[in-house]
C-alpha positions in Angstrom: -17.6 -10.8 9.5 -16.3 -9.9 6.7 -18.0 -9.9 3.5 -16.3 -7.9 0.7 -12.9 -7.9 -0.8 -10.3 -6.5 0.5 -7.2 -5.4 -2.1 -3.8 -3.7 -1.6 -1.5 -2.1 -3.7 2.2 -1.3 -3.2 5.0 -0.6 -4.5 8.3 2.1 -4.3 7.8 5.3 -4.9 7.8 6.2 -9.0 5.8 2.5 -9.8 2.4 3.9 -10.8 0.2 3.4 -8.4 -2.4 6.5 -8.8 -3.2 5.5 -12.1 -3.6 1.9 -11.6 -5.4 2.2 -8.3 -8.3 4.1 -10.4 -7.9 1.2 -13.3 -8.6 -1.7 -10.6 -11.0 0.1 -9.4 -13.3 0.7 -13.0 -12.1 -2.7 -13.5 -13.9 -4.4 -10.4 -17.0 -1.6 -11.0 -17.6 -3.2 -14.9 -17.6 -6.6 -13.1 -20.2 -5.4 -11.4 -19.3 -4.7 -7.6 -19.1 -1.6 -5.4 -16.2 -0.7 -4.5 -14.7 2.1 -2.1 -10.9 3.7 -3.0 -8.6 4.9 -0.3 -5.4 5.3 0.8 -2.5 4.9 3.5 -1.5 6.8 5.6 -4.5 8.5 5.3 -8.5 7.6 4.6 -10.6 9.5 7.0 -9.8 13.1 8.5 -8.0 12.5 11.5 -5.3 10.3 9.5 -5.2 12.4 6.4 -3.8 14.6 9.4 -1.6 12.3 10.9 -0.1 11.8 6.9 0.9 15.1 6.8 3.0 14.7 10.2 4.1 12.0 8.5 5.1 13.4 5.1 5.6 17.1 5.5 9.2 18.4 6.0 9.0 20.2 9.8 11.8 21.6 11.9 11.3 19.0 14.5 12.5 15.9 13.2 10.2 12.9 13.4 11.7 10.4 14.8 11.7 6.1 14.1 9.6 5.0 16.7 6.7 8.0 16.3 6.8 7.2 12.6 6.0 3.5 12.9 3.6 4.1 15.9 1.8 7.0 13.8 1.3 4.9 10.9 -0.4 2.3 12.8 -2.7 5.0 14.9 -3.5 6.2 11.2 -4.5 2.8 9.8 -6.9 1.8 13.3 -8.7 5.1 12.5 -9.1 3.8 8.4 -9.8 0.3 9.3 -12.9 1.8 12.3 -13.9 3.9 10.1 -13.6 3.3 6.3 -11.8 0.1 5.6 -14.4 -2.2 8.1 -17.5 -1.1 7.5 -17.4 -1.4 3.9 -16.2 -4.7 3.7 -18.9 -5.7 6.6 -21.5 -3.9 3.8 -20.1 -6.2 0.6 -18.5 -3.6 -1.1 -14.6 -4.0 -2.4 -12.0 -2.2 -0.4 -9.1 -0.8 -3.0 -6.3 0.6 -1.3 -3.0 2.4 -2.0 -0.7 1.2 0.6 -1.3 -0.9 3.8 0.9 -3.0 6.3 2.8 -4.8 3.8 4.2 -0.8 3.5 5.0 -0.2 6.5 7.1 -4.0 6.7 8.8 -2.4 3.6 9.1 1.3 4.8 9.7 0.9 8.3 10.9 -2.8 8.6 13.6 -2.2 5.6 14.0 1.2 5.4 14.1 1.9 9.2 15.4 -1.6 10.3 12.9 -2.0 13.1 12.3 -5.6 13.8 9.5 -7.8 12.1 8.5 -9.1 15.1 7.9 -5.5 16.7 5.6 -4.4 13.5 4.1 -7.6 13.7 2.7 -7.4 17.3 1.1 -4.0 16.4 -0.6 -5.5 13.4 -2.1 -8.2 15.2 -3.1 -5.6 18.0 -4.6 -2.7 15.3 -6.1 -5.2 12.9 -6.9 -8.8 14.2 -5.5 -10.9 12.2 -7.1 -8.6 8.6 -5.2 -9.4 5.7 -5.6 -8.1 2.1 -7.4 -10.5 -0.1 -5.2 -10.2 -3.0 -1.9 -7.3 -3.1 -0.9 -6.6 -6.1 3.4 -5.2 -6.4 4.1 -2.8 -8.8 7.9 -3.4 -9.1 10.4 -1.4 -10.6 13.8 -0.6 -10.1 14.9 1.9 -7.6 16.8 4.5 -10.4 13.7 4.5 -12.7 11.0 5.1 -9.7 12.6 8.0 -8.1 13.3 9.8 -11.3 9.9 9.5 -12.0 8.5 10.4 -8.8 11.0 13.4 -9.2 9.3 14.9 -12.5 6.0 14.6 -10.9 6.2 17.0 -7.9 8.5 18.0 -5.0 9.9 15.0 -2.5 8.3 14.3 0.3 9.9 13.3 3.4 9.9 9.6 2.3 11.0 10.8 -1.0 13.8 12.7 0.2 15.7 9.5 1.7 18.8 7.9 0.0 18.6 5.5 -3.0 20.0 2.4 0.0 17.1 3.5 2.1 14.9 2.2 -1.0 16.9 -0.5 -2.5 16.5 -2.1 1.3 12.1 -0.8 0.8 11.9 -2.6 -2.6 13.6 -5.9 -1.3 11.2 -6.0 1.6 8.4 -6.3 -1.0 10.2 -8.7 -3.0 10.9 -10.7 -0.3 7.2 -10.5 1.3 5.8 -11.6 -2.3 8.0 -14.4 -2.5 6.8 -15.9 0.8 3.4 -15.3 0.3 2.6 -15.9 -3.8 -1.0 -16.8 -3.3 -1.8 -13.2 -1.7 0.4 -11.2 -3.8 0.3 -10.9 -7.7 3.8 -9.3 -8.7 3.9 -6.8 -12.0 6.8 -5.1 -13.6 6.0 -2.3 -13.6 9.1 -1.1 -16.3 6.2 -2.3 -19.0 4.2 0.4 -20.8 1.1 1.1 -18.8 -1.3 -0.9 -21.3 0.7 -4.2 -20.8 0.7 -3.4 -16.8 -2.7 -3.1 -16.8 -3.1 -6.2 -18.7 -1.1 -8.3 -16.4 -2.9 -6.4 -13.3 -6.5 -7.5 -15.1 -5.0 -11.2 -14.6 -4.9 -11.4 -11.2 -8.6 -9.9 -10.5 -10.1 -12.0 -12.9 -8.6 -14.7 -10.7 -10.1 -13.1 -7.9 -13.4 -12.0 -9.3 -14.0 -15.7 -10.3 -13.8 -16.1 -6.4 -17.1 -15.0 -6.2 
C-alpha cells in the first residue's frame, strides 16, 4: 500500500527542471518529510543504462517501437526498485520525468497511439499515478535555446522544433484534462517567481497530510 507521496515533474526540454527538482525537494525536507530524488529514464543501474541507449547518438538507429518499449523496461526497474519501496516506507518520491513524458515524447512526438502506451502503463505500473505533477511550461523557441547553451543535444534534443511543439501540446493537453493532478507553471518567469508559484501547489499538497 502505498504510503508516501508520490510527485512528478515535466516539462520540454530548456524549462528548468534540475534546479527546481532540487528546490521541491529542500522544500518538502523543511516541511519535515523524507524524501528520495530520481529520475526518468533512469533511477537504478540497469536503467541509467538503458538511458544512455536511449539518449546517446549510435550508428544503429533506434527505432519507434524499441524506444517506447525501453522506456517502459526502464521505469519497471525504478518503480521495483526505487520508486515503490520508498513510498511503501513513507518517504516522498520526487521525480524528473515519468509516464506523462513518455504520453508527450512518444505519444506526440512519435505519434504512437494513446491507447498502446496506455496498456503498458497499466501492465508496468498498476494503476500508480503521481500524486501531484507539476508542468514547467515554456515555449518551444526559448527551451531549446536554453537547453542549447547548456551542453551538447542529445538524441531527444536533436529532433525538429514540430517534433516539440507536438511534445509541449501533449502536456498542455494532459494538464487540461486532469487539473487536480497537475499544477501548471510558466516557466518564462524569473526562477524566484517559479519557485513561488511551485511552493503553491505543495503547500496544497503538504496540507494533505
Amino acid at each position: 500500500m502505498k504510503v508516501g507521496k508520490f510527485l512528478t515533474l515535466e516539462g520540454v526540454e530548456g524549462v528548468g527542471k534540475t534546479t527546481n527538482l532540487e528546490f521541491i525537494a529542500n522544500y518538502i525536507k523543511l516541511a519535515g518529510q523524507e524524501v528520495v530524488t530520481t529520475r526518468e529514464p533512469g533511477g537504478t543501474k540497469i536503467a541509467e543504462k538503458i538511458r544512455g541507449l536511449l539518449l546517446d547518438h549510435d550508428d544503429e538507429s533506434l527505432c519507434d517501437e524499441s524506444e517506447l518499449l525501453l522506456m517502459f523496461a526502464a521505469r519497471a526497474q525504478h518503480l521495483k526498485n526505487v520508486i515503490m519501496p520508498a513510498l511503501e516506507s513513507g518517504k516522498w518520491v520526487v521525480c524528473d520525468r515519468f509516464t506523462d513524458a513518455t504520453y508527450a515524447y512518444q505519444g506526440g512526438g512519435r505519434h504512437f497511439k494513446v491507447a498502446d502506451i496506455s496498456w503498458l502503463e497499466q501492465f508496468v505500473q498498476k494503476g500508480l499515478l503521481p500524486d501531484l505533477t507539476i508542468l514547467l511550461d515554456l515555449s518551444v523557441d526559448i527551451g531549446l535555446q536554453r537547453a542549447a547553451n547548456r551542453s551538447d543535444p542529445d538524441r531527444f534534443e536533436s529532433e525538429k522544433k514540430v517534433f516539440f511543439e507536438n511534445v509541449r501540446q501533449v502536456y498542455l493537453d494532459r494538464a487540461k484534462a486532469e487539473p487536480k493532478r497537475f499544477g501548471v507553471v510558466d516557466a518564462s518567469d524569473p526562477l524566484q517567481q517559479v519557485q513561488k508559484n511551485i511552493a503553491v501547489y505543495l503547500d496544497k499538497i503538504l496540507l494533505d497530510e
